[in-house]
C-alpha positions, 0 to 999 in steps of 0.5 A, a space after each residue: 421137940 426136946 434135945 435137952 440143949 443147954 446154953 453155955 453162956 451166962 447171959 447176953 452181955 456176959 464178957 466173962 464169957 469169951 475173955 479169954 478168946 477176946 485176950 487172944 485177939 487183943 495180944 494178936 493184933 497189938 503184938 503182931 498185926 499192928 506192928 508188921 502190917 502185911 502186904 496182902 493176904 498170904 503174908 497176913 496169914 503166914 504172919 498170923 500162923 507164926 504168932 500164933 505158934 510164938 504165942 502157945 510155945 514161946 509167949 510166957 503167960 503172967 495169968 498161968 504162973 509165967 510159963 508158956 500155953 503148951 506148957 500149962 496144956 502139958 501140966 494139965 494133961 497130966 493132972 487128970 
C-alpha cells in the first residue's frame, strides 16, 4: 500500500536532525537538574516544569539574537 509517507530525517546518524531537542536537554540537565538534585519524583517534575517555563519566557538565547523563546515565537508569529 502507498501512503506516500516520507521521512523526515537526513539519514540514520544525522545529529543535525535533533540538535535542537538535544541543546534543550543538555541546557535542562546542566543549568537545572544537576545543580538542584530533587527528592523524589513531584519535586523533579515541578522542578522541570519551572525551568522549562524560565527557559521559554526569561533564558535569553545567543543563537536567536539574545532574546527570549516566546520572544522569537512572537516575531515569527508575525512574520508570516
Amino acid at each position: 500500500m502507498d501512503n506516500k509517507i516520507k521521512i523526515s530525517m537526513d539519514g540514520k546518524g544525522r545529529a543535525i536532525d535533533n540538535i535542537y531537542i538535544e541543546r534543550f536537554w543538555r541546557a535542562l540537565k546542566y543549568e537545572h537538574i544537576y545543580l538542584n538534585p530533587a527528592n523524589g519524583g513531584v519535586e523533579l517534575y515541578e522542578g522541570v516544569r519551572k525551568y522549562i517555563d524560565f527557559y521559554n519566557k526569561e533564558r535569553r538565547h545567543t543563537s536567536i539574537g539574545n532574546i527570549t523563546q516566546d520572544k522569537c515565537f512572537e516575531q515569527m508569529k508575525n512574520v508570516s
